[in-house]
BAKOL-362244 format. One record per residue (C-alpha): residue in one letter; x, y, z. Coordinates in steps of 0.02 Angstrom, whole numbers, plus 50000, padded with zeros to 5 digits. Layout:
REM residues N
<atom type="A" px="X" py="Y" pz="Z"/>
...
This chain:
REM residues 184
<atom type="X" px="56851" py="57180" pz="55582"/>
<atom type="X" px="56672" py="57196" pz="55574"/>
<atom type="X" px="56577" py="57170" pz="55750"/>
<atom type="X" px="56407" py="57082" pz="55743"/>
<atom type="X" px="56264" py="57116" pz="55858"/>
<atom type="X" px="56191" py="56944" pz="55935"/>
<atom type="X" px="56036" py="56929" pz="55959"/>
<atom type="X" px="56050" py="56982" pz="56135"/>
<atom type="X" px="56117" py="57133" pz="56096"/>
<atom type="X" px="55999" py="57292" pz="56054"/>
<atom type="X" px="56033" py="57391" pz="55874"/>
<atom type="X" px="55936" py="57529" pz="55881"/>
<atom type="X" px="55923" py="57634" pz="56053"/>
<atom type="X" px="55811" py="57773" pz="56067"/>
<atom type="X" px="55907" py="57893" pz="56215"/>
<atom type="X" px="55740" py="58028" pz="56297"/>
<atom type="X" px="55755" py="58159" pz="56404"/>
<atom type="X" px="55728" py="58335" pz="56447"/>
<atom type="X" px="55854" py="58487" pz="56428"/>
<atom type="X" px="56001" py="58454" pz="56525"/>
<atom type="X" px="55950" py="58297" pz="56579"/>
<atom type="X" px="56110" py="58206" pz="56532"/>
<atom type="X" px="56028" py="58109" pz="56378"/>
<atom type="X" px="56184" py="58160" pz="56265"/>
<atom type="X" px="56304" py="58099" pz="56389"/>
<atom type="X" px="56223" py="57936" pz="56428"/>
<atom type="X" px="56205" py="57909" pz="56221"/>
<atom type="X" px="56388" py="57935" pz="56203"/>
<atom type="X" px="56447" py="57796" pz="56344"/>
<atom type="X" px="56320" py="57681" pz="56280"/>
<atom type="X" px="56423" py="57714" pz="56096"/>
<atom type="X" px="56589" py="57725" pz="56170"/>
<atom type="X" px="56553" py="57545" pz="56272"/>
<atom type="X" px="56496" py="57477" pz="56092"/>
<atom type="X" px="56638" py="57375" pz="56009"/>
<atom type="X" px="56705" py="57474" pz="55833"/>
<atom type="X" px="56719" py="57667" pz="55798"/>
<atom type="X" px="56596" py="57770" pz="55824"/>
<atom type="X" px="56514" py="57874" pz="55701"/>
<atom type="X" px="56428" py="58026" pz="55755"/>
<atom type="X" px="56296" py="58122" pz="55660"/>
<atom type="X" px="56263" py="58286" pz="55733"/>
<atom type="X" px="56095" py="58346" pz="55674"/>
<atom type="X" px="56139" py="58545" pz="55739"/>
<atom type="X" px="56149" py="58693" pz="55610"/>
<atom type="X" px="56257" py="58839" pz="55687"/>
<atom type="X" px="56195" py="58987" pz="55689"/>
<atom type="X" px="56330" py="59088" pz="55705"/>
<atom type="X" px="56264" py="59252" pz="55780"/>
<atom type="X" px="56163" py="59143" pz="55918"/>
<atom type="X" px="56332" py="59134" pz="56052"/>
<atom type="X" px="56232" py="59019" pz="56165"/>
<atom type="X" px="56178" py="58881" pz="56073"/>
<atom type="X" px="56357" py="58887" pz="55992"/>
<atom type="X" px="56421" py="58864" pz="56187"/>
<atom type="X" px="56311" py="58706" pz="56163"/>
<atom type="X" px="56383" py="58642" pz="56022"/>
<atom type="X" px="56562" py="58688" pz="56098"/>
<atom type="X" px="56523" py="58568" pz="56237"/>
<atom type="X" px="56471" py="58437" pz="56155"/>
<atom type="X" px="56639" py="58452" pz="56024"/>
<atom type="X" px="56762" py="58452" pz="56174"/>
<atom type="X" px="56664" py="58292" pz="56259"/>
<atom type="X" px="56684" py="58191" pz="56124"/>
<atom type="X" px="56835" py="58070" pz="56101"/>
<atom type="X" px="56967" py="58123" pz="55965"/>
<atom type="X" px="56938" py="57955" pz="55874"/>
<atom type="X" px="56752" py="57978" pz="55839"/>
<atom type="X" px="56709" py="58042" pz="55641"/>
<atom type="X" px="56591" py="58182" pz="55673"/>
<atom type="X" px="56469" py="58213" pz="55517"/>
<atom type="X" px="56378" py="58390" pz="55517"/>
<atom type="X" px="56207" py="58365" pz="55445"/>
<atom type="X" px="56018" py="58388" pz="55421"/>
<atom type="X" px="55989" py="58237" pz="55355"/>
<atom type="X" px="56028" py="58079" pz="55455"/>
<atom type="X" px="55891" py="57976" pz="55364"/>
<atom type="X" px="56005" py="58007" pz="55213"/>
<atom type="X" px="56159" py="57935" pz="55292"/>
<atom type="X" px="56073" py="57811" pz="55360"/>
<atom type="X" px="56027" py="57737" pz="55196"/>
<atom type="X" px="56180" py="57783" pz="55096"/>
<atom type="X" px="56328" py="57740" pz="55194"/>
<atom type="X" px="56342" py="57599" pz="55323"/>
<atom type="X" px="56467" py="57590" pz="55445"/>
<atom type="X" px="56547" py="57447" pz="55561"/>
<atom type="X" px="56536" py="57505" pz="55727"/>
<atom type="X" px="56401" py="57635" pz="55826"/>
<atom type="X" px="56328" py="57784" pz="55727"/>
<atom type="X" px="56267" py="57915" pz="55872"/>
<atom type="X" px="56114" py="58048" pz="55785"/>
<atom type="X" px="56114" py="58178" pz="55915"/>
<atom type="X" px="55984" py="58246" pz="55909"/>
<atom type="X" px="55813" py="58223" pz="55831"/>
<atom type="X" px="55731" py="58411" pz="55902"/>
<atom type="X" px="55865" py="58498" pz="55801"/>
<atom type="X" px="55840" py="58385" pz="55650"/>
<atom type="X" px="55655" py="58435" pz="55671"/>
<atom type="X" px="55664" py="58613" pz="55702"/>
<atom type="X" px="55771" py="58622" pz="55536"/>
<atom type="X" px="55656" py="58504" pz="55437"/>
<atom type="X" px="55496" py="58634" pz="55492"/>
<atom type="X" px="55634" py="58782" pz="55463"/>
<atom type="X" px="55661" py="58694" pz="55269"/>
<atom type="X" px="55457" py="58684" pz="55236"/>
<atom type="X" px="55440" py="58854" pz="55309"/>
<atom type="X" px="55317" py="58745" pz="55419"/>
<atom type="X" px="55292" py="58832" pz="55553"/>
<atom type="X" px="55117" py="58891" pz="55529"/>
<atom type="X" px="55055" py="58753" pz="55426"/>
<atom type="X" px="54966" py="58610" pz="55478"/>
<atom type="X" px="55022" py="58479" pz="55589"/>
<atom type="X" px="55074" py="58336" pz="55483"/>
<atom type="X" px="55169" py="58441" pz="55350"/>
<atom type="X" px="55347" py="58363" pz="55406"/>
<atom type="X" px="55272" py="58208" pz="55382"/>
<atom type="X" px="55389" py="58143" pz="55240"/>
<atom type="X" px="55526" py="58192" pz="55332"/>
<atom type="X" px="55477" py="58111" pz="55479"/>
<atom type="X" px="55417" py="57934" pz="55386"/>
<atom type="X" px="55601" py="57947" pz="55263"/>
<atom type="X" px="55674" py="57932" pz="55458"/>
<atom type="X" px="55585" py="57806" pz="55549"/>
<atom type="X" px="55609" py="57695" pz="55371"/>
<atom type="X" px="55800" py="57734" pz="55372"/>
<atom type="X" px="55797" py="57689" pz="55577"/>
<atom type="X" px="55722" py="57535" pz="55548"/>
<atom type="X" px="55809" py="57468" pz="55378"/>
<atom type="X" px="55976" py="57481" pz="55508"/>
<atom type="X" px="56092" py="57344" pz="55516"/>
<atom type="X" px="56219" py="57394" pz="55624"/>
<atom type="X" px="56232" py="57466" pz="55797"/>
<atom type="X" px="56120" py="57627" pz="55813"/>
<atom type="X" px="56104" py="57769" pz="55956"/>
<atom type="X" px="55987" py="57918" pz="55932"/>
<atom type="X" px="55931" py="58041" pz="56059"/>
<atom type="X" px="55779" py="58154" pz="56042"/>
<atom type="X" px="55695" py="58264" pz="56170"/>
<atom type="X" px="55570" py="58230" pz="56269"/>
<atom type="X" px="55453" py="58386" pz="56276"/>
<atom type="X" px="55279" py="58304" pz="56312"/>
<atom type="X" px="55296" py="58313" pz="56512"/>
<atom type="X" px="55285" py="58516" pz="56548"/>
<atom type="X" px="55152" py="58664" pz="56508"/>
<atom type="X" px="55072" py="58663" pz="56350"/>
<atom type="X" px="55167" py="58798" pz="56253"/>
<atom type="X" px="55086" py="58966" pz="56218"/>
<atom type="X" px="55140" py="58975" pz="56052"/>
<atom type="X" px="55076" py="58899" pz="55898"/>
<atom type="X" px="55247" py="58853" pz="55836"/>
<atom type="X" px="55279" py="58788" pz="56022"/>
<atom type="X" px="55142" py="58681" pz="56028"/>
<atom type="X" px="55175" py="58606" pz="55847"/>
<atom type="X" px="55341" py="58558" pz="55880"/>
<atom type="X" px="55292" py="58503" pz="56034"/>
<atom type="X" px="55144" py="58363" pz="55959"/>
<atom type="X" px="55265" py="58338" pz="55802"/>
<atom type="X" px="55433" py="58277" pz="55918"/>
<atom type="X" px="55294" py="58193" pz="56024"/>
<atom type="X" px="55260" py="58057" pz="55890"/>
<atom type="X" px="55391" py="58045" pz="55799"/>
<atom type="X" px="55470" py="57987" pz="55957"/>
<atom type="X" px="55323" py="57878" pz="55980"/>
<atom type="X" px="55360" py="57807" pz="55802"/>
<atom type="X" px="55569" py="57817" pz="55829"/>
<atom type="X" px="55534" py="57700" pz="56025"/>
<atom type="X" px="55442" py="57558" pz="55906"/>
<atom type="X" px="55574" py="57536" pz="55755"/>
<atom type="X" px="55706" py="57538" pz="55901"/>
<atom type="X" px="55743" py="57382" pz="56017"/>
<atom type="X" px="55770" py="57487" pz="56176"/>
<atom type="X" px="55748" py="57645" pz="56234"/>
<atom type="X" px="55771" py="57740" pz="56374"/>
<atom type="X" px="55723" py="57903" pz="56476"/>
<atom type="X" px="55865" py="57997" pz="56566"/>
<atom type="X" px="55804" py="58117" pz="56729"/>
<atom type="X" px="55925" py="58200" pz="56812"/>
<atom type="X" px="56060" py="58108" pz="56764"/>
<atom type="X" px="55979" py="57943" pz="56781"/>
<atom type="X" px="55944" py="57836" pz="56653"/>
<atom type="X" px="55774" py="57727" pz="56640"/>
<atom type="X" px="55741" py="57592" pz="56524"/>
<atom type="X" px="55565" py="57581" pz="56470"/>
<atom type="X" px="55586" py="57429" pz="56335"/>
Protein backbone atom coordinates (compact mmCIF):
# COMPACT_ATOMS: atom_id res chain seq x y z
CA UNK A 1 0.00 0.00 0.00
CA UNK A 2 1.22 3.18 -1.16
CA UNK A 3 1.43 6.05 1.66
CA UNK A 4 0.58 9.61 0.51
CA UNK A 5 2.10 12.72 1.92
CA UNK A 6 -0.75 15.41 2.91
CA UNK A 7 -0.21 18.48 2.48
CA UNK A 8 0.93 18.93 5.95
CA UNK A 9 3.46 16.69 5.65
CA UNK A 10 7.09 17.79 4.23
CA UNK A 11 8.61 15.62 1.02
CA UNK A 12 11.78 16.74 0.66
CA UNK A 13 14.07 17.38 3.91
CA UNK A 14 17.34 18.80 3.61
CA UNK A 15 19.35 17.23 7.03
CA UNK A 16 22.89 20.07 7.70
CA UNK A 17 25.47 19.70 9.89
CA UNK A 18 29.06 19.52 10.63
CA UNK A 19 31.31 16.28 11.03
CA UNK A 20 30.03 14.30 13.73
CA UNK A 21 27.33 16.36 14.40
CA UNK A 22 24.69 13.61 14.39
CA UNK A 23 23.07 14.77 10.93
CA UNK A 24 23.12 11.00 9.68
CA UNK A 25 21.47 9.80 12.70
CA UNK A 26 18.79 12.36 12.92
CA UNK A 27 18.12 11.68 8.84
CA UNK A 28 17.66 8.06 9.56
CA UNK A 29 14.85 8.50 12.55
CA UNK A 30 13.20 11.09 10.54
CA UNK A 31 13.10 7.98 7.63
CA UNK A 32 12.53 5.26 9.98
CA UNK A 33 9.36 7.45 11.68
CA UNK A 34 8.15 7.84 7.88
CA UNK A 35 5.36 5.29 7.06
CA UNK A 36 6.72 2.56 4.09
CA UNK A 37 10.33 1.09 3.59
CA UNK A 38 12.98 2.97 3.41
CA UNK A 39 15.26 3.24 0.64
CA UNK A 40 18.71 4.32 1.24
CA UNK A 41 21.13 5.74 -1.30
CA UNK A 42 24.55 5.89 -0.03
CA UNK A 43 26.49 8.35 -2.08
CA UNK A 44 30.19 6.85 -0.50
CA UNK A 45 32.84 5.18 -2.87
CA UNK A 46 35.19 2.83 -0.72
CA UNK A 47 38.36 3.22 -0.98
CA UNK A 48 39.63 0.29 0.13
CA UNK A 49 43.23 1.07 1.25
CA UNK A 50 41.80 4.28 3.29
CA UNK A 51 40.92 1.95 6.81
CA UNK A 52 39.33 5.04 8.35
CA UNK A 53 36.85 6.23 6.23
CA UNK A 54 35.94 2.44 5.72
CA UNK A 55 35.40 2.48 9.80
CA UNK A 56 32.88 5.22 8.66
CA UNK A 57 31.13 3.42 6.34
CA UNK A 58 31.17 0.30 8.83
CA UNK A 59 29.22 2.44 11.23
CA UNK A 60 26.86 3.63 9.31
CA UNK A 61 26.14 -0.28 7.77
CA UNK A 62 25.68 -1.73 11.34
CA UNK A 63 23.19 1.39 12.35
CA UNK A 64 20.99 0.81 9.84
CA UNK A 65 17.85 -1.47 10.22
CA UNK A 66 18.04 -4.95 8.37
CA UNK A 67 14.85 -4.06 6.40
CA UNK A 68 16.20 -0.92 4.68
CA UNK A 69 17.44 -1.58 0.66
CA UNK A 70 20.79 0.04 0.66
CA UNK A 71 21.82 1.26 -3.02
CA UNK A 72 25.71 2.01 -3.47
CA UNK A 73 26.02 4.91 -5.83
CA UNK A 74 27.41 8.14 -7.37
CA UNK A 75 24.57 9.09 -8.85
CA UNK A 76 21.45 9.76 -6.77
CA UNK A 77 20.05 12.31 -9.34
CA UNK A 78 19.89 9.19 -11.58
CA UNK A 79 17.80 7.19 -9.22
CA UNK A 80 15.93 9.80 -8.44
CA UNK A 81 14.56 10.11 -11.87
CA UNK A 82 14.54 6.48 -12.91
CA UNK A 83 13.06 4.53 -10.20
CA UNK A 84 10.41 5.74 -7.69
CA UNK A 85 9.74 4.16 -4.66
CA UNK A 86 6.70 4.09 -2.02
CA UNK A 87 8.07 4.93 1.12
CA UNK A 88 11.37 7.28 2.28
CA UNK A 89 14.51 7.31 0.04
CA UNK A 90 17.52 8.55 2.52
CA UNK A 91 20.77 10.18 0.03
CA UNK A 92 23.43 10.23 2.57
CA UNK A 93 25.41 12.24 1.74
CA UNK A 94 25.75 15.09 -0.75
CA UNK A 95 29.89 16.00 0.24
CA UNK A 96 30.75 12.52 -0.91
CA UNK A 97 28.53 12.73 -3.99
CA UNK A 98 30.47 15.98 -4.62
CA UNK A 99 33.89 15.06 -3.90
CA UNK A 100 33.33 12.10 -6.48
CA UNK A 101 31.54 14.30 -9.07
CA UNK A 102 34.92 16.87 -8.89
CA UNK A 103 37.03 13.38 -8.60
CA UNK A 104 34.99 12.27 -12.20
CA UNK A 105 35.81 15.90 -13.99
CA UNK A 106 39.26 15.73 -12.62
CA UNK A 107 37.92 19.19 -11.27
CA UNK A 108 39.87 19.94 -8.80
CA UNK A 109 41.88 22.74 -10.24
CA UNK A 110 39.41 24.03 -12.63
CA UNK A 111 37.18 26.70 -12.19
CA UNK A 112 34.49 26.99 -9.79
CA UNK A 113 31.34 26.18 -11.58
CA UNK A 114 32.73 23.14 -13.55
CA UNK A 115 30.36 20.58 -11.48
CA UNK A 116 27.73 22.62 -12.44
CA UNK A 117 25.72 20.02 -14.51
CA UNK A 118 26.05 17.74 -11.94
CA UNK A 119 24.93 19.90 -9.45
CA UNK A 120 21.71 21.42 -11.64
CA UNK A 121 20.88 17.26 -12.95
CA UNK A 122 20.42 17.09 -8.79
CA UNK A 123 18.56 19.90 -7.62
CA UNK A 124 16.08 19.04 -10.92
CA UNK A 125 15.86 15.32 -9.80
CA UNK A 126 15.24 16.76 -5.90
CA UNK A 127 12.63 18.79 -6.96
CA UNK A 128 10.69 16.58 -9.74
CA UNK A 129 10.24 14.15 -6.29
CA UNK A 130 6.99 12.77 -5.53
CA UNK A 131 7.43 10.77 -2.72
CA UNK A 132 8.95 11.12 0.71
CA UNK A 133 12.66 12.45 0.43
CA UNK A 134 15.65 12.78 3.14
CA UNK A 135 19.10 14.04 2.07
CA UNK A 136 21.89 15.13 4.23
CA UNK A 137 24.84 17.26 3.08
CA UNK A 138 27.53 18.95 5.10
CA UNK A 139 27.64 21.99 6.26
CA UNK A 140 31.26 23.38 5.80
CA UNK A 141 30.61 27.21 5.47
CA UNK A 142 30.91 27.97 9.40
CA UNK A 143 34.94 27.31 10.11
CA UNK A 144 38.44 28.77 8.64
CA UNK A 145 38.65 29.36 5.15
CA UNK A 146 40.64 26.35 3.89
CA UNK A 147 44.27 26.77 2.82
CA UNK A 148 43.98 24.79 -0.06
CA UNK A 149 42.67 25.51 -3.40
CA UNK A 150 40.82 22.25 -3.63
CA UNK A 151 39.61 23.04 0.10
CA UNK A 152 38.26 26.18 -0.62
CA UNK A 153 36.44 24.93 -3.92
CA UNK A 154 34.71 22.31 -2.37
CA UNK A 155 34.06 24.37 0.28
CA UNK A 156 32.03 27.43 -2.04
CA UNK A 157 30.77 24.43 -4.38
CA UNK A 158 28.85 22.30 -1.22
CA UNK A 159 28.06 25.91 -0.02
CA UNK A 160 25.47 26.50 -2.83
CA UNK A 161 24.46 23.63 -3.82
CA UNK A 162 23.10 23.36 -0.38
CA UNK A 163 21.78 26.77 -0.81
CA UNK A 164 20.02 25.48 -4.05
CA UNK A 165 19.18 21.70 -2.33
CA UNK A 166 17.33 24.06 1.18
CA UNK A 167 14.91 25.85 -1.69
CA UNK A 168 13.64 22.67 -3.83
CA UNK A 169 13.17 21.04 -0.28
CA UNK A 170 10.10 21.84 2.11
CA UNK A 171 12.16 21.68 5.34
CA UNK A 172 15.39 21.57 6.39
CA UNK A 173 17.26 21.44 9.24
CA UNK A 174 20.79 22.04 10.99
CA UNK A 175 21.97 19.42 13.57
CA UNK A 176 24.77 20.83 16.37
CA UNK A 177 25.85 18.64 18.70
CA UNK A 178 23.32 16.36 18.50
CA UNK A 179 20.58 18.80 18.31
CA UNK A 180 18.54 19.31 15.61
CA UNK A 181 17.30 22.95 14.34
CA UNK A 182 14.73 23.60 11.90
CA UNK A 183 15.37 26.61 9.84
CA UNK A 184 12.18 26.28 7.32
Amino acid sequence: MSHSLSSAEPRRTLVLGGARSGKSTFAEELAANTAGPVRYLATAIPDPADLDFAARIATHRDRRPADWTVLESADPATVLRTSATDGTTLIDDIGTWLTARIDARDAWESPRGTVAPDADALVAAVAAYSNRLVIVSPEVGMGIVPATRSGRLFRDEIGTLNQRLAQACDEAYLVVAGLPVRLK
